[in-house]
Every structure is written in structure tokens, then in C-alpha cells.
DRENPAPA-829870 format. One record per residue (C-alpha): x, y, z; residue in three letters. Coordinates in Angstrom, 3 decimals. Layout:
REM DRENPAPA-829870
NODE / x / y / z / resn
NODE / X / Y / Z / ala
...
REM end
This chain:
REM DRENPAPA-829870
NODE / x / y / z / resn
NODE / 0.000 / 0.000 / 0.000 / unk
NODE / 1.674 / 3.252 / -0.750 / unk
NODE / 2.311 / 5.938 / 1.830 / unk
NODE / -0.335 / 8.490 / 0.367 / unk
NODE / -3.213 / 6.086 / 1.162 / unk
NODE / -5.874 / 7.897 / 3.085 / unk
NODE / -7.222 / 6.090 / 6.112 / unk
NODE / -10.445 / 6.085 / 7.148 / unk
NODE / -12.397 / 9.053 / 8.657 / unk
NODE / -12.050 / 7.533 / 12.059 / unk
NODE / -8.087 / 7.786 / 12.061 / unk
NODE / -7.903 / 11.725 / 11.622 / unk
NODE / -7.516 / 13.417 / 14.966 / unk
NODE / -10.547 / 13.537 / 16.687 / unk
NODE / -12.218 / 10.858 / 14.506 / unk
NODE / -13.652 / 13.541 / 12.233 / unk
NODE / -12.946 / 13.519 / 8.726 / unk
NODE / -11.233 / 16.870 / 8.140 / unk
NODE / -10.505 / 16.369 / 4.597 / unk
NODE / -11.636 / 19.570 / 2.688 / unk
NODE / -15.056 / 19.956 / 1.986 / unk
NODE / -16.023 / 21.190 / -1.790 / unk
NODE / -17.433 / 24.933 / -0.616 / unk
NODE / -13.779 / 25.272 / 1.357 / unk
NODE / -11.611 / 27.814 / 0.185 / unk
NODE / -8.593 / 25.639 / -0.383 / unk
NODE / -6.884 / 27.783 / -2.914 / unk
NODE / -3.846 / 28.135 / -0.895 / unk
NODE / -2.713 / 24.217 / -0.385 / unk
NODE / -4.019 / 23.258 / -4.192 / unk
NODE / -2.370 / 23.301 / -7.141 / unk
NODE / -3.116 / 23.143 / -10.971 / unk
NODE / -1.449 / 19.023 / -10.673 / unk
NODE / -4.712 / 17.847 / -8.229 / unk
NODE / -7.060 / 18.960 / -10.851 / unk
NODE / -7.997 / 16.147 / -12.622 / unk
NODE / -6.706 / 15.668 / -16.093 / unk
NODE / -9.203 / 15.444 / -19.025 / unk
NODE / -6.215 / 14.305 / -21.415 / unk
NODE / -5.018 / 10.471 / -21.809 / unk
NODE / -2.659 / 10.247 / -19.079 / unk
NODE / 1.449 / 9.059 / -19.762 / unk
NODE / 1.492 / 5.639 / -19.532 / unk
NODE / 5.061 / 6.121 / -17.965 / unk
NODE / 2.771 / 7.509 / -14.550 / unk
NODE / 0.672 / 3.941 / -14.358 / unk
NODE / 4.081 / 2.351 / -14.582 / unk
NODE / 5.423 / 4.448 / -11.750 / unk
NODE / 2.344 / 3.960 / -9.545 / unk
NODE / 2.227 / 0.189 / -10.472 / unk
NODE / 6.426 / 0.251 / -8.874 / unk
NODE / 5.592 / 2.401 / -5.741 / unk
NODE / 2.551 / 0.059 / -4.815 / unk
NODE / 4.509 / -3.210 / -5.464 / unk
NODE / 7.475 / -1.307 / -3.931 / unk
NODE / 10.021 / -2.106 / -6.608 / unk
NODE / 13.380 / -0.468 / -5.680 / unk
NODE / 15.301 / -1.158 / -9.015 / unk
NODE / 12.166 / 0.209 / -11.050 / unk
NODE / 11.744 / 3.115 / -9.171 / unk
NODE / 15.556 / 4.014 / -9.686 / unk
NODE / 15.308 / 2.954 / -13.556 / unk
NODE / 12.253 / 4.977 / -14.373 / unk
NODE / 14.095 / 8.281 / -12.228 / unk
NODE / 16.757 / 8.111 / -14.457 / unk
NODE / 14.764 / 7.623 / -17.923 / unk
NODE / 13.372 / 10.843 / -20.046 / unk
NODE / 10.978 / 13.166 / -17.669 / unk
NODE / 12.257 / 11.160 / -14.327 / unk
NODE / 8.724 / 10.967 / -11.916 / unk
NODE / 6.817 / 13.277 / -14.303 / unk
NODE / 4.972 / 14.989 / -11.357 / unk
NODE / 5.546 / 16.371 / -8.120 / unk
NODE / 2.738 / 14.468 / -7.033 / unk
NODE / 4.368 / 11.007 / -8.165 / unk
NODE / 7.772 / 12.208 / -7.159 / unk
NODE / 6.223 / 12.280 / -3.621 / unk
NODE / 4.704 / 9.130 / -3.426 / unk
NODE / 8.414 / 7.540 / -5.285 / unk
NODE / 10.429 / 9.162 / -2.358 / unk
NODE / 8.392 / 7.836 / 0.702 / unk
NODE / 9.217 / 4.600 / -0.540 / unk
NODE / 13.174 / 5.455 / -1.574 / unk
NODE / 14.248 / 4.315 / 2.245 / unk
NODE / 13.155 / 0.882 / 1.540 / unk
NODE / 16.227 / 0.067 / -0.620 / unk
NODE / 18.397 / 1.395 / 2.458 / unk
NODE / 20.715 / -0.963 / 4.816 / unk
NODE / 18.128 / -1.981 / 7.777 / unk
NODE / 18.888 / -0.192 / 11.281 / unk
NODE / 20.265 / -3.012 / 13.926 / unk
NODE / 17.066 / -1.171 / 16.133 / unk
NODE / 14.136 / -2.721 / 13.977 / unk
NODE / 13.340 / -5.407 / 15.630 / unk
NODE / 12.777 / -3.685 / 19.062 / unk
NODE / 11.261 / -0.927 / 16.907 / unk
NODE / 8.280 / -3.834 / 15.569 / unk
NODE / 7.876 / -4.760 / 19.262 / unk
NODE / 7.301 / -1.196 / 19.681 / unk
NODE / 5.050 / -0.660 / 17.050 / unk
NODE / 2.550 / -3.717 / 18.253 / unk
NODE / 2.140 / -1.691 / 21.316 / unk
NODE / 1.162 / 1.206 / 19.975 / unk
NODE / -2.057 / 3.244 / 19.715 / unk
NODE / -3.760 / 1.504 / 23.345 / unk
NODE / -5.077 / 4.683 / 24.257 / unk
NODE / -6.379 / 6.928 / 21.216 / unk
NODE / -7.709 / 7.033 / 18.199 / unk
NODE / -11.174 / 4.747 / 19.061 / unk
NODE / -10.458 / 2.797 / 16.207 / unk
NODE / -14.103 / 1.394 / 14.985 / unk
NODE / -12.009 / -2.190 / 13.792 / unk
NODE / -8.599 / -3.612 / 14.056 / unk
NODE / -7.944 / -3.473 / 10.492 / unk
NODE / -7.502 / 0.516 / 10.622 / unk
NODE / -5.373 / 0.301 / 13.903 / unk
NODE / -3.353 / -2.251 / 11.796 / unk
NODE / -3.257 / 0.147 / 9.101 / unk
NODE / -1.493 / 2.725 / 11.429 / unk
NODE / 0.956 / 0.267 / 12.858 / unk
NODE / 1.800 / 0.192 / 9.322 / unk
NODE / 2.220 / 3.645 / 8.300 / unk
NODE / 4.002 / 4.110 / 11.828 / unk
NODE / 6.296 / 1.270 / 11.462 / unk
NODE / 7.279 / 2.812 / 7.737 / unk
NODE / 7.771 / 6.643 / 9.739 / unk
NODE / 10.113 / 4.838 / 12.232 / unk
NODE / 12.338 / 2.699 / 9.869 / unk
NODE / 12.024 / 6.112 / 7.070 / unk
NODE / 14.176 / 8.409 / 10.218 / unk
NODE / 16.366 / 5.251 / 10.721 / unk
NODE / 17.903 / 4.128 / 7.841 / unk
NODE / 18.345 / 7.442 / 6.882 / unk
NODE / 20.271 / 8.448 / 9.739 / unk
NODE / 21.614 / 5.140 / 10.745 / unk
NODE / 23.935 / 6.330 / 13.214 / unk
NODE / 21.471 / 7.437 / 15.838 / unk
NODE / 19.795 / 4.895 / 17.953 / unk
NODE / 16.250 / 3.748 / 18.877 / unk
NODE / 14.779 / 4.225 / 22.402 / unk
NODE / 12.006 / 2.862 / 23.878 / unk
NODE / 9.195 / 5.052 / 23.614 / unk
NODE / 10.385 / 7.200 / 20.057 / unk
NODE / 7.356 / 5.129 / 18.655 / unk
NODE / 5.098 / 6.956 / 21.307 / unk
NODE / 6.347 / 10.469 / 19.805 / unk
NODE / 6.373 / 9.087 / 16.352 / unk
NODE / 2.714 / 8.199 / 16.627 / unk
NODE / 1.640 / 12.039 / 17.266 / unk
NODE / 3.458 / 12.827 / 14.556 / unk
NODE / 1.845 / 10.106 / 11.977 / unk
NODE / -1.962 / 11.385 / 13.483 / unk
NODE / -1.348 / 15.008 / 12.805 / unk
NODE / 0.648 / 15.461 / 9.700 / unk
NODE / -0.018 / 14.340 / 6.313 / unk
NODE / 2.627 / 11.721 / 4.645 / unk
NODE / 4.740 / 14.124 / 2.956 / unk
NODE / 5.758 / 15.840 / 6.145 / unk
NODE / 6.306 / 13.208 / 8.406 / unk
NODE / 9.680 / 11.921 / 7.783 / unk
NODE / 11.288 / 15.248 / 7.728 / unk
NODE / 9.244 / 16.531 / 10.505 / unk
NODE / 10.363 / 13.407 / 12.965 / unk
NODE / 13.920 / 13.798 / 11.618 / unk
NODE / 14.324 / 17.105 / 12.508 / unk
NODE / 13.027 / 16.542 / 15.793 / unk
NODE / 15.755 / 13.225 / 16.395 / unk
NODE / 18.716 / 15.224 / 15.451 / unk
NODE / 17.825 / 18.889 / 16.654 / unk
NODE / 15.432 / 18.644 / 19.738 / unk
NODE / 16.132 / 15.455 / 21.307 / unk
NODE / 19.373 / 13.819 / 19.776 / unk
NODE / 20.454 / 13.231 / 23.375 / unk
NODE / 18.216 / 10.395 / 23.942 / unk
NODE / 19.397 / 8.796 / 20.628 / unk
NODE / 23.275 / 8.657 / 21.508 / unk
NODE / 24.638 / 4.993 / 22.840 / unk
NODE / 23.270 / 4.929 / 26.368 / unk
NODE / 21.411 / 7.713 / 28.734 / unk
NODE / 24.013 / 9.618 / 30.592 / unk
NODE / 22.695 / 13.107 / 28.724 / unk
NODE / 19.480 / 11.875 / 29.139 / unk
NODE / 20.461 / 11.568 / 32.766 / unk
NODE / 22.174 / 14.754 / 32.958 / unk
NODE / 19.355 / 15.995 / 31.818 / unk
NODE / 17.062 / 15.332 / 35.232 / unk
NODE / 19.728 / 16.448 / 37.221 / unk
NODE / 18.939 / 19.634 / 36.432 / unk
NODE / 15.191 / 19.058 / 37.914 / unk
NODE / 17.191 / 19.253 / 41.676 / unk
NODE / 18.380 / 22.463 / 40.759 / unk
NODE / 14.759 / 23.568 / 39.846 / unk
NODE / 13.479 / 22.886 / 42.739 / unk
NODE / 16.119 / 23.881 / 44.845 / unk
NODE / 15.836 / 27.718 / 43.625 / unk
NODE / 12.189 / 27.132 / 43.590 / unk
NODE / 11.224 / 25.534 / 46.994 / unk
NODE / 13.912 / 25.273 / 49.157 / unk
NODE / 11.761 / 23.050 / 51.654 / unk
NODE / 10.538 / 20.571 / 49.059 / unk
NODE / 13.934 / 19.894 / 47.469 / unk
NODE / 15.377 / 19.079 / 50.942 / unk
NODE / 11.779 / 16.300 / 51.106 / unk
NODE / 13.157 / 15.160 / 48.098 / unk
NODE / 16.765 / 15.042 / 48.238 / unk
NODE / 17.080 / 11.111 / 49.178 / unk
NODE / 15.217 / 10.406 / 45.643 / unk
NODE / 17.201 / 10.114 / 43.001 / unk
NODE / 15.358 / 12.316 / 39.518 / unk
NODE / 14.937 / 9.305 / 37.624 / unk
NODE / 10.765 / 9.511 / 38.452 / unk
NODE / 11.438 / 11.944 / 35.139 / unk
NODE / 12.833 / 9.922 / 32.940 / unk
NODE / 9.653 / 8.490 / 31.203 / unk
NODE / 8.002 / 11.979 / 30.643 / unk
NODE / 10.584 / 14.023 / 29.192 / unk
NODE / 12.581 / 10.786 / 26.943 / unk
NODE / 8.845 / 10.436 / 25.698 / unk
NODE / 7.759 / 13.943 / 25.545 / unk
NODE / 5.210 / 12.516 / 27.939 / unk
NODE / 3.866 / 10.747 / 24.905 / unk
NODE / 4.153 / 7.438 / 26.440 / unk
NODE / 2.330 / 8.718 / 29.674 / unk
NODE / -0.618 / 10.940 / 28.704 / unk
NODE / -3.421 / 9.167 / 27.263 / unk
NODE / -5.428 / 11.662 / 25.685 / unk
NODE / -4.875 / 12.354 / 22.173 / unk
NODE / -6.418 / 16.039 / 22.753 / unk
NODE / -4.027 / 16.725 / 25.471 / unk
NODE / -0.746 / 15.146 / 24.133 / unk
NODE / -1.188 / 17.419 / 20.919 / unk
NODE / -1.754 / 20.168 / 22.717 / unk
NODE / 1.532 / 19.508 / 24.684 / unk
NODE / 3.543 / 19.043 / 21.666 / unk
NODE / 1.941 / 22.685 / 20.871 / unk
NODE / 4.346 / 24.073 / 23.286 / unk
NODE / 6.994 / 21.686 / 23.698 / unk
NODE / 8.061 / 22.018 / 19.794 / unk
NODE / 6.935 / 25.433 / 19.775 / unk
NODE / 9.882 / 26.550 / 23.391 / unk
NODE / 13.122 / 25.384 / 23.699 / unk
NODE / 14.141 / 21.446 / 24.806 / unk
NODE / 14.684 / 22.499 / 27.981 / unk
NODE / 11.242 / 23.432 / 28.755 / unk
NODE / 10.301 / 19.788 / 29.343 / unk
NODE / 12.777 / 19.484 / 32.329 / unk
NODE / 10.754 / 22.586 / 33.640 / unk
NODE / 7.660 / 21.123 / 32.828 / unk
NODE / 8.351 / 18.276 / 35.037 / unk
NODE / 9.580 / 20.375 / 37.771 / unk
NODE / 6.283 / 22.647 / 37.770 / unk
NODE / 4.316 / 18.883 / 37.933 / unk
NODE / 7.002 / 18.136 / 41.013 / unk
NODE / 6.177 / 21.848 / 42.732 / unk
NODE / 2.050 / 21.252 / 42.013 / unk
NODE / 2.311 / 17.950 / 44.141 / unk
NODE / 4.020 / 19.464 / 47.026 / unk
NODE / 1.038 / 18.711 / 49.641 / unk
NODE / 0.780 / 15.510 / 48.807 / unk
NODE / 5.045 / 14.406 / 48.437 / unk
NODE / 4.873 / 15.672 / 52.271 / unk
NODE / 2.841 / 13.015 / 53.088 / unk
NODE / 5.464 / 10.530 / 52.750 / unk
NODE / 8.775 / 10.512 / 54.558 / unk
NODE / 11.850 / 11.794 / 53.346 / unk
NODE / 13.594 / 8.770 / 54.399 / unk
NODE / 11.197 / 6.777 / 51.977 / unk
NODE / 12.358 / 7.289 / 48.330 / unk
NODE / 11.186 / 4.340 / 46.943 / unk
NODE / 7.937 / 5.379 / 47.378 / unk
NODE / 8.193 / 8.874 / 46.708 / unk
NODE / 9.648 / 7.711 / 43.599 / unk
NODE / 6.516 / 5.206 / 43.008 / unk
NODE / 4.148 / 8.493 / 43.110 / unk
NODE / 5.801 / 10.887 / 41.202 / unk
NODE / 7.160 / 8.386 / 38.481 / unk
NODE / 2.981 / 8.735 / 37.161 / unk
NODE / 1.293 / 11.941 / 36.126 / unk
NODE / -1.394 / 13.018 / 38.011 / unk
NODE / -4.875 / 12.944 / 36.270 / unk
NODE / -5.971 / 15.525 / 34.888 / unk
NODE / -2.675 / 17.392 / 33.966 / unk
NODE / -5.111 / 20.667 / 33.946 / unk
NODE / -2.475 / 21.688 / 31.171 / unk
NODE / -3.342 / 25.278 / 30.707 / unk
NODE / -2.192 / 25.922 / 33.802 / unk
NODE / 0.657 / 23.711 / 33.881 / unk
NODE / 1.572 / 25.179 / 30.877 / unk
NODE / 1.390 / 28.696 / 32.213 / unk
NODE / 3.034 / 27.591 / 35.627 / unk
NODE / 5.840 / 26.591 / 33.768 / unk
NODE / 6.513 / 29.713 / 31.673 / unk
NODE / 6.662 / 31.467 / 35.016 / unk
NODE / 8.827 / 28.941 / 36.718 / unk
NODE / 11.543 / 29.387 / 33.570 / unk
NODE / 11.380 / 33.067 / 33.666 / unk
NODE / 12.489 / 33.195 / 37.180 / unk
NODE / 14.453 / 30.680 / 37.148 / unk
NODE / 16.499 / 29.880 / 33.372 / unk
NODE / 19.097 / 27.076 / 32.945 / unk
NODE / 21.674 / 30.312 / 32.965 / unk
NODE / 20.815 / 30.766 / 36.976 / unk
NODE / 20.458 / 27.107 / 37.410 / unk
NODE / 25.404 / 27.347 / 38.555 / unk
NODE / 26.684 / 24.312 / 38.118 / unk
NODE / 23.619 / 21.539 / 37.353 / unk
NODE / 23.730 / 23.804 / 34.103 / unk
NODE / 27.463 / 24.853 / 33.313 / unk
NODE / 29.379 / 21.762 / 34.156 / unk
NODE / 26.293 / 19.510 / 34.450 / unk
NODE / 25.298 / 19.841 / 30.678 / unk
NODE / 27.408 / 19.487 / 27.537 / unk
NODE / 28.044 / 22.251 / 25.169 / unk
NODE / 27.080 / 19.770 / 22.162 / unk
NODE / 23.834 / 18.798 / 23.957 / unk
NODE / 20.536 / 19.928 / 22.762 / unk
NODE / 19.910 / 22.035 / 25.617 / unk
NODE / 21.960 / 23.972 / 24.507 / unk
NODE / 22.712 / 23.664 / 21.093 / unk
NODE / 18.684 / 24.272 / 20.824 / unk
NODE / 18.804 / 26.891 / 23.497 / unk
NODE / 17.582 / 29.248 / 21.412 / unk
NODE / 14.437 / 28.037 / 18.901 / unk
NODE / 15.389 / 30.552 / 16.086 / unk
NODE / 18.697 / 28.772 / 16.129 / unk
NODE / 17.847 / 25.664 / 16.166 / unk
NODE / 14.955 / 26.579 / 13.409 / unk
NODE / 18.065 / 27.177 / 11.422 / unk
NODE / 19.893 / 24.427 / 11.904 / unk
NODE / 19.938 / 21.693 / 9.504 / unk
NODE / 20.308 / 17.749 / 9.710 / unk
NODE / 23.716 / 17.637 / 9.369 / unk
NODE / 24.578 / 20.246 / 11.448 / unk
NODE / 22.401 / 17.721 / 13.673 / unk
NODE / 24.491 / 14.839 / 12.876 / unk
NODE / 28.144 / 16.708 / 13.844 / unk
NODE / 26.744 / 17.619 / 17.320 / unk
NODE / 25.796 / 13.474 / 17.423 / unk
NODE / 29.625 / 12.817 / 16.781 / unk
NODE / 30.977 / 14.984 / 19.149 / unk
NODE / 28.210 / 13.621 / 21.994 / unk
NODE / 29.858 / 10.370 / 21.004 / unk
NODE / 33.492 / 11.309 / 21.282 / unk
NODE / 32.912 / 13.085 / 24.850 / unk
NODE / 30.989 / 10.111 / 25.805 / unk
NODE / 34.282 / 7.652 / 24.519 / unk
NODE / 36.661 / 10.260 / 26.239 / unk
NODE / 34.504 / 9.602 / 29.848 / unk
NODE / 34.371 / 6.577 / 29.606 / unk
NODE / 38.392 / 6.012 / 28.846 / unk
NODE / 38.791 / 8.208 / 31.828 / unk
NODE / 36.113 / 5.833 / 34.133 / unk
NODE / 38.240 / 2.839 / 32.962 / unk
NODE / 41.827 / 4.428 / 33.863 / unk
NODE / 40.460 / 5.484 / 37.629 / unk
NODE / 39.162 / 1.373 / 37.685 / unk
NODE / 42.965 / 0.520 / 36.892 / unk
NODE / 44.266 / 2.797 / 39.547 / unk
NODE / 41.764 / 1.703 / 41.978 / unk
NODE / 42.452 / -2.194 / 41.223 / unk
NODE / 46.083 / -1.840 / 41.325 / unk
NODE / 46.163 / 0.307 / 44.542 / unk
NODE / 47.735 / -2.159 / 46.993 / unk
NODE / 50.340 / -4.113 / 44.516 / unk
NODE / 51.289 / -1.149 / 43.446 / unk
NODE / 52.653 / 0.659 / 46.361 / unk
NODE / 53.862 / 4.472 / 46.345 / unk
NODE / 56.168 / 3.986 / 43.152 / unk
NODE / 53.358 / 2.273 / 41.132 / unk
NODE / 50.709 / 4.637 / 42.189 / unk
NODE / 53.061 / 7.624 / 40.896 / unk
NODE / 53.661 / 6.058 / 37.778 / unk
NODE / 49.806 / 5.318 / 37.161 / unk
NODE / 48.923 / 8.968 / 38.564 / unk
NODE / 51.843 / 10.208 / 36.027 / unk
NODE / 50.139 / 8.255 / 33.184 / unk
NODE / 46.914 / 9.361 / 34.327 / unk
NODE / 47.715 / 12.802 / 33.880 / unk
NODE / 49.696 / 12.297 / 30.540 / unk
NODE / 46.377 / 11.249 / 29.074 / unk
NODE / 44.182 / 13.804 / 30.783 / unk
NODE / 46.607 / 16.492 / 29.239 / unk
NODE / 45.771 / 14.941 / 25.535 / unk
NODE / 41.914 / 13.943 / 26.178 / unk
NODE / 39.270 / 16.822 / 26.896 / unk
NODE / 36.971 / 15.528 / 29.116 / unk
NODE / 33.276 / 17.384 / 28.641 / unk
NODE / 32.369 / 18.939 / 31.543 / unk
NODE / 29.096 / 17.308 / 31.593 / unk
NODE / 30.922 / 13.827 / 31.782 / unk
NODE / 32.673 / 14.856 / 34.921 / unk
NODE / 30.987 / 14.489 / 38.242 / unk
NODE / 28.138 / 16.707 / 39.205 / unk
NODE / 29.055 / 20.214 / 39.321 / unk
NODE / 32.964 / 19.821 / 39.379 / unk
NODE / 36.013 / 20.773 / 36.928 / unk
NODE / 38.253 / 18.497 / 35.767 / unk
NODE / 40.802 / 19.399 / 38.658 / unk
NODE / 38.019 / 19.001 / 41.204 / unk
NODE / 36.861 / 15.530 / 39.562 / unk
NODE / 40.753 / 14.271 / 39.635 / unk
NODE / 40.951 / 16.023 / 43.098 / unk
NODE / 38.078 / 13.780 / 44.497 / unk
NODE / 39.077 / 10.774 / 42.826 / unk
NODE / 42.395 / 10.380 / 43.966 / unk
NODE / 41.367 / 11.616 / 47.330 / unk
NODE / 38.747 / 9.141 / 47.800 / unk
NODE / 41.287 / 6.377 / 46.136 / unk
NODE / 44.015 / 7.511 / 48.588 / unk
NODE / 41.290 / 7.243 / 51.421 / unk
NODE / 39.805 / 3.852 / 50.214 / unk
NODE / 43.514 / 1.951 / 49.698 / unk
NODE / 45.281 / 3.147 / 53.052 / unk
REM end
């Protein structure tokens, strides 16, 4: 089935069909190519139809090439949403098909499995288009979730560059090889709350941020289950910068203070248990306005270390701080901020794996083999530059080294 298919009524958001009714003024999005053609049309557009339906790769790529290439606009559409197909599969897509089988639980009311199958289709395609087109990012759990608003609200042609943008511009952190800017990212939901409500950070100071990680990985896609609220969130969340989703959480933190004080301090597991799920309803006007507030008082800029050694200068946060900037950015410029994610994430982890080998060789070593590692140590410190949002919370490189080998010299004697 090709990727302009229309599904039913019942699969446009809100279940109305919102397709343009004759007496609508739709001058502005038609053009003289919809209008049907009186004339005999070229038989060379029935053969490129018949190739895009039974997805044939090497006829696609002959007829391109041959006199008038796809003809139409229209047909050179429908010819490049199936172009990915002949692309090297990711090594995510089989965790992306689990994915996919689990989507759309909550909305549209789908009058018959056939047209959620249909979807799960067309999703699976928007997932795999982003993927083997950038094949260097990687799949999380929970991209379907954001995918899915994506496939409900835009038509076909926009959807693949729409959801790449988004993957390599506004949250390319959760795409690099594991979480740790994912993770630096909640730390900053601490400092929040710390400038915010003093008393309330100190209640939740034995609980680590992770509660967060579901909402903002997922643009709380994966956790809100209306369809009229989660497109009203991505409203604001594509329309401010990334960083406005930490806040958001933070605001949701700060609207449940009566009821965190409840529970003990001295009982994060469970404080974790209740803020780890949104309250229902979100009441998101107000949240949203609460949290415009909350960042106005209190930006990332005022937010001392969580935000200048906490977060990486090649992380969306701030690569994106500004949306005009990032409006300007394009895929590529996307993709070099991915590599250089990756190389600060390689240089960390060297350094985690050097500290391991001092720590292991501690005792043997004695005084002369801990000043030859420490001399080594340094040697490769003075060639690597370590991100500051790889080093520990809030410290310099100095003060990381300083704490290491304090705590090492602490530890082994």
C-alpha cells in the first residue's frame, strides 16, 4: 500500500474527517497538478504507480533516471516515501516492531482492528524512514510513542522530515549509545526545585530524579493518554526550547508538594513510586502557564553548576537553546553535534576505565606504582578533553581528579 493512502475518517484526529469539503476555500494548499486531467494520461505515470505500490526499488531508480524522471511532483512524492526501503536496515528494527505492536492503546477509538493495523503500518514505515536514513542514531524505547503524534497530525509528505528534525535537533540526546545526557538531563530538575522551593527539594533530596525519565525521553507521549491533550503539549513543547520539558516536570514536582509531604523523606522508593505517574488531569493550561513562570524566574543560565558543568556544550539544551537557532539548523549540522556527543561520551568513559585501573592496582602497586599510574593518568588527561558534563556533578576536571584520587588515597590506606 503506498504511503499516500488515506485512512479512514475515524483515524484523523478527533475521529472527524477533516478532509476539505467542496465549498472550502482551499486555494492556498491546491495546485493546478490535483485537478484532474481530461487528457489520456502518460502511460510512464501507471508504470510508476504500479512500482511504488509493489514497492520495486530497481524500477523506481530505472524509471528516475529515464526521459521526464517521476513526471509529477505528485508522483515524485509518493516515489520518495518509498526510496528508504532500498536502504541498509537499522540493527534497532526489531525492538522498533515490538514497539510498534504496542502502539495506539489509548487513542484514536479505532471502529475495527484493520484501521489500527493500518497505522501500525504507516508508523512502522515513519520509524524505519528516520532510521535508515540516519543510521547512526539509535532507537529508544518510547520514540514510537512520539512518532505516533506525529503520523496522526501530519499528512505523509511531512512526516519523515518533521520526525527527523526533531531526532537530530530537539532530542538527539536520547538517541546517543546509552542515557548519561538523558540523565544529565534530570539532574537539572534538583536544581529547579532547589531555587524554587527550598523546603521541598530538601523532602526530596534522598530520591534520586529518575521519576522523570519516562516523561521528558517520551515527551510525555508514552504517559498521557489523551490524544487532545498530548497534541496540545507538543503545541508548546516544539513550539519553546528542549529544555522546557525538564521545567515542565519540575512545575508537575512543585504542584504535588502537599501531597510528596505526606510521605517521609527517608522513603524514596515510594516517593519515587508516586511521582514516576502523572497526576490525572494534567489541567495543562495551567501547567503550561506555571511553567513559563517557573523558567522566567528561574532559566538554565541561573540554574550554577547543574547547568554549566552539568550539561554538555554539544547537547541539545543547549545547542537548541535558542528556537530561532535551532529553526536554522539543519540535519547535518544535527548529525556533527551526534559525533561529538559520542566522542565526549568515549573520552569519559576512557577516563572511568583508567580510575578502575588505579583503583584495582592500589595495593600491589605501592607508592612507586601509584606515581607512575597517577603520572600516566595525567599524561592522558593532558591529551583527552573531558566534557564537563561527563565529569561528576558540578565539578572541573581538577576538582573531579581532586576527588578521585582523594577518595582512592582514602579507600587503599
Amino acid at each position: 500500500m503506498a504511503m499516500e493512502d488515506k485512512p479512514p475518517a475515524s483515524q484523523v484526529p478527533g475521529g472527524e474527517d477533516t478532509r476539505p469539503h467542496p465549498t472550502d476555500d482551499i486555494s492556498e494548499n491546491y495546485s493546478a497538478e490535483d485537478e484532474p486531467k481530461p487528457s489520456i494520461r502518460n502511460p510512464k505515470e501507471d508504470e510508476i504507480l504500479d512500482a511504488c505500490h509493489r514497492r520495486d526499488i530497481a524500477a523506481l531508480q530505472s524509471l528516475a533516471i529515464s526521459t521526464g524522471g517521476f513526471v509529477t511532483d505528485s508522483l515524485r512524492q509518493q516515489a520518495s516515501d518509498e526510496s528508504w526501503k532500498s536502504l541498509a536496515p537499522h540493527k534497532d528494527e526489531s525492538q522498533v516492531q515490538l514497539d510498534v505492536e504496542r502502539s495506539f492503546v489509548y487513542y484514536p477509538d479505532y471502529s475495527s482492528e484493520k484501521e489500527r493495523a493500518f497505522n501500525k503500518d504507516r508508523l512502522s514505515d515513519l520509524i524505519l524512514s528516520v532510521l535508515r536514513r540516519y543510521p547512526y542514531i539509535h532507537y529508544f524505547q518510547g520514540y514510537h510513542d512520539i512518532a505516533q503524534v506525529f503520523l496522526l497530525v501530519l499528512p505523509p509528505r511531512l512526516r519523515c522530515a518533521a520526525v527527523s528534525r526533531l531526532s537530530l535537533l530537539r532530542i538527539r540526546d536520547f538517541m546517543l549509545p546509552n542515557l548519561k545526557a538523558a540523565i544529565s538531563q534530570l539532574r537539572l530538575i534538583p536544581s529547579i526545585l532547589r531555587a524554587a522551593d527550598p523546603k521541598l527539594w530538601a523532602h526530596l533530596s534522598q530520591t534520586e530524579p529518575f521519576f522523570a525519565l519516562s516523561g521528558t525521553l517520551t515527551m510525555y507521549a508514552h504517559d498521557v493518554q489523551s490524544q487532545n491533550e498530548i497534541t496540545r503539549l507538543f503545541d508548546v513543547l516544539l513550539a519553546r526550547e528542549p529544555v522546557f520539558s525538564v521545567y515542565m516536570f519540575a512545575q508537575i514536582v512543585l504542584n504535588r508538594r502537599a501531597e510528596l509531604f505526606e510521605t517521609e523523606p527517608d522513603e524514596p522508593e515510594m516517593l519515587h513510586s508516586i511521582l514516576s505517574k502523572l497526576p490525572q488531569p494534567l489541567n495543562l493550561e495551567a501547567l503550561i502557564t506555571s511553567t513559563s513562570q517557573l523558567f522566567d524566574r528561574y532559566p538554565p543560565e541561573k540554574l550554577g553548576s547543574a547547568w554549566n558543568a552539568g550539561i554538555s556544550e554539544h547537547s541539545v539544551l543547549k545547542t537548541a537553546r535558542s528556537t530561532q537557532t535551532c529553526a536554522g539548523q539543519s540535519e547535518a549540522v544535527g548529525g556533527y553535534f551526534f559525533t561529538q556527543q559520542v566522542l565526549e561520551l568515549q573520552r569519559a568513559e576512557r577516563m572511568e576505565r583508567v580510575l578502575n585501573t588505579l583503583w584495582k592496582y592500589r595495593r600491589p602497586a605501592g607508592a612507586a606504582g601509584v606515581a607512575v599510574l597517577v603520572t600516566v593518568l595525567a599524561y592522558w588527561l593532558r591529551r583527552s578533553t573531558v566534557p564537563s558534563g561527563m565529569l561528576g556533578h558540578g565539578q572541573s576536571l581538577g576538582q573531579s581528579m581532586s576527588t578521585a584520587l582523594s577518595k582512592w588515597w582514602y579507600r587503599a590506606f
